[in-house]
C-alpha positions in Angstrom: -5.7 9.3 25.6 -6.9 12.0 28.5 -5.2 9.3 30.9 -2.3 9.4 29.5 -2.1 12.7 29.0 -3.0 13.6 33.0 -0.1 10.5 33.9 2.1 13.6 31.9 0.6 16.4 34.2 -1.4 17.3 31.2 -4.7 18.2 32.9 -7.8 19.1 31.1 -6.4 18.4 27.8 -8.2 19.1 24.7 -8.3 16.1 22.3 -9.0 17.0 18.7 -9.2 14.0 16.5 -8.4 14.6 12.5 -9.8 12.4 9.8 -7.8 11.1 7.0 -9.2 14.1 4.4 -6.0 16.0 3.5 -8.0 19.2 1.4 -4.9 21.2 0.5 -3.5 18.6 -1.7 -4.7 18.3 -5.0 -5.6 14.9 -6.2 -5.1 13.8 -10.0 -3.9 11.3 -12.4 -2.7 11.1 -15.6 -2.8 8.0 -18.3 -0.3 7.3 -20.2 0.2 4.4 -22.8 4.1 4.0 -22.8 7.4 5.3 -21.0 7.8 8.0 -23.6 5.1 9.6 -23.0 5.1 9.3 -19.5 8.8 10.8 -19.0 7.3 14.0 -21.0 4.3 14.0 -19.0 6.5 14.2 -15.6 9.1 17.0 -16.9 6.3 18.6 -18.1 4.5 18.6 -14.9 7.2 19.6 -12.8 8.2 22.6 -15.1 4.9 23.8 -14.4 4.7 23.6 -10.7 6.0 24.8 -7.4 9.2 23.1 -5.9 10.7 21.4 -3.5 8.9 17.6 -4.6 8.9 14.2 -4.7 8.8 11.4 -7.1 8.1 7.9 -6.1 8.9 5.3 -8.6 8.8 1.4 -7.9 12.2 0.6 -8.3 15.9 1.3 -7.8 16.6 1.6 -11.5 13.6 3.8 -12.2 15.0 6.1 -9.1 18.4 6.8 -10.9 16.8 6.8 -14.5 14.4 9.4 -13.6 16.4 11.6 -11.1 19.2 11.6 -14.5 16.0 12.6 -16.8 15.3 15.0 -14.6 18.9 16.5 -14.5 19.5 16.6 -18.2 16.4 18.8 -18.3 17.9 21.3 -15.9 15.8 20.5 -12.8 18.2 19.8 -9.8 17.1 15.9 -8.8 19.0 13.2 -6.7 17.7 9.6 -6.3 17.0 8.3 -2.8 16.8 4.1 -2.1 17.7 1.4 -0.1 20.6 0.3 -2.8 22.9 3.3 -1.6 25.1 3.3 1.4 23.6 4.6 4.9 26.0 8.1 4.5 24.6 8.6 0.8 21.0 8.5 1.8 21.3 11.1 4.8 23.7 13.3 2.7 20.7 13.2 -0.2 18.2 13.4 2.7 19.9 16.2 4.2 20.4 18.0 1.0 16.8 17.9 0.7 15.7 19.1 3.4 18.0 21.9 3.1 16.4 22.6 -0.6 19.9 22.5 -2.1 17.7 19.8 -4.2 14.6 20.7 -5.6 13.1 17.2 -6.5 13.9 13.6 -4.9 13.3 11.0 -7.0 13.1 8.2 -4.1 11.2 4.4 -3.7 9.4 4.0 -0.8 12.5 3.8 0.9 12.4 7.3 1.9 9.6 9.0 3.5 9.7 7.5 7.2 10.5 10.1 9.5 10.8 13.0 7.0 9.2 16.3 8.4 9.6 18.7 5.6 6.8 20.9 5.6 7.0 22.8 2.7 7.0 19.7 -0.1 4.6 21.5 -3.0 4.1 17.6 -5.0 4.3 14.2 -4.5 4.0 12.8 -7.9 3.8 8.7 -8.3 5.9 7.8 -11.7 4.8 4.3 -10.8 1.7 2.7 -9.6 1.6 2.0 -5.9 1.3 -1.1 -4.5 -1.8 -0.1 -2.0 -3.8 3.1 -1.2 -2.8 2.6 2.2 0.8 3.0 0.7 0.0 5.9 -2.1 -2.5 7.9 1.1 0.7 7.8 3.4 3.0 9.5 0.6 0.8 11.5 -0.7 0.8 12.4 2.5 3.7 14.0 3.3 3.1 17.3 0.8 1.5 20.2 2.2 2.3 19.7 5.5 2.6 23.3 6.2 -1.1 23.8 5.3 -0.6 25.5 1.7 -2.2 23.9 -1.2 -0.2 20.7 -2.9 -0.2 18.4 -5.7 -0.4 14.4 -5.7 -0.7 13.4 -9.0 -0.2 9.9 -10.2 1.3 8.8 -14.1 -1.5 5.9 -15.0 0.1 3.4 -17.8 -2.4 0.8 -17.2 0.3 -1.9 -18.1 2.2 -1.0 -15.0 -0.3 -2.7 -12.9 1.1 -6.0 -14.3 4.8 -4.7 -12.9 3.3 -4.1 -9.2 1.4 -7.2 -9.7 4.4 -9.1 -10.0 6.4 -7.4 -7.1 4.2 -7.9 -4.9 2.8 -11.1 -6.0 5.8 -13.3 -6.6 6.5 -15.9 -3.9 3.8 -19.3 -3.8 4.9 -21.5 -1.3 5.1 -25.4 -2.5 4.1 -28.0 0.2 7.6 -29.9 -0.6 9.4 -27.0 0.5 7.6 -26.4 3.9 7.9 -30.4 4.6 11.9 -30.1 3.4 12.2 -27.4 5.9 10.6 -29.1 8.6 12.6 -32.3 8.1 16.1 -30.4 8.2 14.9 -28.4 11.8 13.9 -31.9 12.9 17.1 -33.3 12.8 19.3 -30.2 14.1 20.3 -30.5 17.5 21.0 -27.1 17.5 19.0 -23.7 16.2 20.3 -23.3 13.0 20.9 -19.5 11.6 19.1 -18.4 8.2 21.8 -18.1 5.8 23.0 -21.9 6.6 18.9 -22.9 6.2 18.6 -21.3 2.8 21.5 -23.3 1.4 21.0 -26.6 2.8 17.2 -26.5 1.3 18.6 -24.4 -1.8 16.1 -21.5 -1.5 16.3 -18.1 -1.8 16.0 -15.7 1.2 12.8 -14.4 0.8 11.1 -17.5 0.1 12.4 -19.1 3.3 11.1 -15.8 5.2 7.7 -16.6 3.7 7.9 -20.3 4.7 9.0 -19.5 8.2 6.5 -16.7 8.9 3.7 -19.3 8.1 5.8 -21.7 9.9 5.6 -19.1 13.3 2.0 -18.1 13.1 1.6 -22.0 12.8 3.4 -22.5 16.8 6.0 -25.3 14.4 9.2 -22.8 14.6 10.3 -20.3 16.3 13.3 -17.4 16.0 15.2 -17.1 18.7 16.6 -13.6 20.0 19.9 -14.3 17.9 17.8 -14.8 14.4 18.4 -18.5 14.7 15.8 -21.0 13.7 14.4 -23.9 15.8 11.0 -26.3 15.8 9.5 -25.4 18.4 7.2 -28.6 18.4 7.2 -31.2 15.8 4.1 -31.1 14.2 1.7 -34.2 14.5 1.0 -34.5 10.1 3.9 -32.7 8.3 2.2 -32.8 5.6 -1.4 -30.9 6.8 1.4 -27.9 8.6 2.7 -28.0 5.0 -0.6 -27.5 3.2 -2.0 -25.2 5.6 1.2 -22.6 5.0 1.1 -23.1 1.2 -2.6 -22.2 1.7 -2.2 -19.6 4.1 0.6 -18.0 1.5 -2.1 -18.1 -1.2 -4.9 -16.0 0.2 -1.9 -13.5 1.4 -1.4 -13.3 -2.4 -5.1 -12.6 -3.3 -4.7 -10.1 -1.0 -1.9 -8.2 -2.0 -3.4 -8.2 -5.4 -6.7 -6.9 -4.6 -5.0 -4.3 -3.1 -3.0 -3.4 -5.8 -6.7 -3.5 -8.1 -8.1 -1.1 -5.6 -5.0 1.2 -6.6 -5.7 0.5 -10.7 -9.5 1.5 -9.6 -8.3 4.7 -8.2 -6.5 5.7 -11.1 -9.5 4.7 -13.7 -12.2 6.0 -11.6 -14.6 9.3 -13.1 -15.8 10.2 -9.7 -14.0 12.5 -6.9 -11.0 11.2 -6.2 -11.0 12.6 -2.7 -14.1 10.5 -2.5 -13.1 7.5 -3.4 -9.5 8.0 -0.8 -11.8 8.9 2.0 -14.1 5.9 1.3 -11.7 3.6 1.4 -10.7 4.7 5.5 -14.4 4.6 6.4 -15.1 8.0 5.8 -18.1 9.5 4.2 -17.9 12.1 2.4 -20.1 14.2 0.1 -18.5 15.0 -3.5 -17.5 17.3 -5.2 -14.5 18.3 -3.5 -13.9 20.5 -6.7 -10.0 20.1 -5.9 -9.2 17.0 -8.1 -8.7 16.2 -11.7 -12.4 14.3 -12.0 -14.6 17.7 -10.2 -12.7 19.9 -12.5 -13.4 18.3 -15.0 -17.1 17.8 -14.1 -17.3 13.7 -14.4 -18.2 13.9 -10.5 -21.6 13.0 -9.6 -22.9 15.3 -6.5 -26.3 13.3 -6.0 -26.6 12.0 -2.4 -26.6 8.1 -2.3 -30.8 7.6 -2.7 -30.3 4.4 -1.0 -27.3 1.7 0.7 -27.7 -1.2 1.2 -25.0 -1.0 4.1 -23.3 1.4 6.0 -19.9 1.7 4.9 -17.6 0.0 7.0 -20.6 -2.3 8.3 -19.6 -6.0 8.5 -21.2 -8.1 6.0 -20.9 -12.0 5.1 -21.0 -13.9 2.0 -21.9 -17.6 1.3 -18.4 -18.0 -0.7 -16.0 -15.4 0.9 -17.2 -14.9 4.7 -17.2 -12.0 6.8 -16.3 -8.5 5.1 -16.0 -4.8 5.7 -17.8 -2.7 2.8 -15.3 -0.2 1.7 -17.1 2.1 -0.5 -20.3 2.6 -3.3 -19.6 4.2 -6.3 -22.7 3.9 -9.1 -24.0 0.4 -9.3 -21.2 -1.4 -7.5 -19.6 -1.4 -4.0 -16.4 -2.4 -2.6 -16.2 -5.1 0.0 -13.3 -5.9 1.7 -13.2 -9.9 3.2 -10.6 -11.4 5.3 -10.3 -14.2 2.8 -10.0 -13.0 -0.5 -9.1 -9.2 -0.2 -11.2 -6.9 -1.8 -14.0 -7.6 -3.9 -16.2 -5.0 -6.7 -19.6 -6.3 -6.4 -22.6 -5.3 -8.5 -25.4 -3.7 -6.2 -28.1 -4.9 -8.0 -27.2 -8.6 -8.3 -26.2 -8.6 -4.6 -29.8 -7.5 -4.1 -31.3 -9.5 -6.5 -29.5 -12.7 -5.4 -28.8 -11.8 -1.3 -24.7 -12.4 -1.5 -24.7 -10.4 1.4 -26.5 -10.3 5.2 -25.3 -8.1 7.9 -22.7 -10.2 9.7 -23.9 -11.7 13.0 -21.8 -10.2 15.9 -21.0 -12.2 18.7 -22.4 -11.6 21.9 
């Protein structure tokens, strides 16, 4: 970074590197058991605090449903996604930032690029699909250093709903080999939209297919977005398998990330904890600014004993190599390149050795 910084005539340049904790925002969540009560949970929770805010729900429906809640109760809301023309969105955006509106009811949609430092909430109406995702929104409250609120509305049945968003798209070995046979004949690349009707499949599942495909070395996208085989495969049927496989462990990943995200929300310990745990950062609770150290669940004894370092790679005889993510009571959090992430109990891992410090190479 110095280097780059002197190639800018930048000499002597003092580097400060920030971790990930955030301590003027307030962390919490609230459970709710249906949509009822979770609509009068959210007006509630915005009549009570500071404005301008923003709302993330999962979905372009919930964005327009909630932001006409919202209205109907007197707050000033719009809805922000990807549905909505490109002059609608930076009309909304603008509006925002201008705080002719006081709460945005958006999908992840919005977010990139927006600066606005005096946001006083971020509050999730939906579950988030990673806390890579819900760290980077909460995120983006409290940038101008006075205290915030992230706050999170828990129905545990919405897990199933960003389950199933996420989750939705197995890849059948017929489909790859179909594929393959139709780029076989062409004598020409062959654009998308022409692909997905000649194999009758729907956009997204011929992206899957062809991203498996490219990492493969079978196909490759030219600078136009066209499609050709770049080399045809010695067994179609292995290329085939290997993508549906490949396809499947990217699902058990995305859903252990989205249990990681149901762990945060159920969790009794600090929640700024548990964030900061899962980046690799250790850090001694309470923080006494979330829901759990207010509310004195928090435990504030220093870890007697690890068994690894967090973020120390570890192997296991059925999953292989893994990165331990955090420890919280009896169990710890291991995150493996085959299987996603993984809530282990300490003592059986000790009692039966399911895990060695991996061997690094050399």
């Amino acid at each position: 970074m110095k280097r780059s910084l002197n190639d800018w005539g930048c000499h002597n340049p003092r580097v400060i590197v920030r971790g990930f904790d955030r301590p003027e925002i307030w962390l919490g969540v609230e459970t709710v058991h249906d949509n009822t009560q979770k609509k009068k949970a959210l007006l509630d929770s915005i009549a009570d605090v500071e404005k301008p805010g923003i709302v993330y729900v999962a979905t372009r429906k919930h964005a327009e449903e909630i932001a006409a809640t919202l209205n109907e109760a007197g707050i000033h809301a719009a809805f922000y996604h990807a549905g909505m023309k490109a002059k609608e969105r930076e009309q909304t955006q603008e509006s925002f930032m201008q705080n002719a509106i006081e709460v945005i009811v958006a999908t992840n949609a919005f977010g990139m690029g927006i600066d606005k430092p005096d946001v006083r909430f971020v509050f999730h109406y939906d579950i988030c699909d990673s806390i890579d995702a819900y760290y980077q929104e909460i995120g983006r409250a409290g940038r101008d250093g006075q205290q915030a609120r992230a706050l999170l509305f828990y129905n545990p049945k919405d897990v199933g709903l960003q389950q199933f968003l996420v989750g939705s798209g197995s890849i059948e070995t017929d489909q790859v080999q179909r594929l393959q046979r139709v780029l076989k004949r062409a004598t020409r690349p062959i654009d998308p939209e022409t692909l997905s009707k000649k194999l009758d499949l729907p956009s997204g599942k011929l992206t899957q297919i062809l991203h498996h495909l490219g990492k493969a070395g079978v196909v490759e996208i030219t600078p136009t977005g066209e499609v050709l085989l770049k080399q045809k495969p010695q067994n179609e049927a292995e290329v085939a398998q290997e993508a549906s496989q490949s396809q499947e462990a990217y699902q058990r990943y995305v859903h252990s990330r989205v249990e990681m995200m149901r762990s945060y929300a159920e969790t009794t310990d600090c929640r700024r904890k548990y964030l900061l745990n899962y980046f690799g950062e250790e850090y001694q609770a309470p923080c006494n600014f979330c829901d759990n150290c207010e509310a004195g669940t928090t435990s504030n004894e220093q870890e007697q004993h690890i068994p690894f370092p967090l973020n120390s790679a570890v192997e296991h005889p059925k999953w292989g190599t893994g990165q331990i993510v955090r420890y919280e009571g009896d169990t710890l959090v291991v995150l493996f390149q085959s299987v996603g992430y993984k809530s282990l109990s300490r003592s059986v891992v000790g009692e039966k050795q399911l895990l060695k410090p991996a061997q690094r190479d050399a």
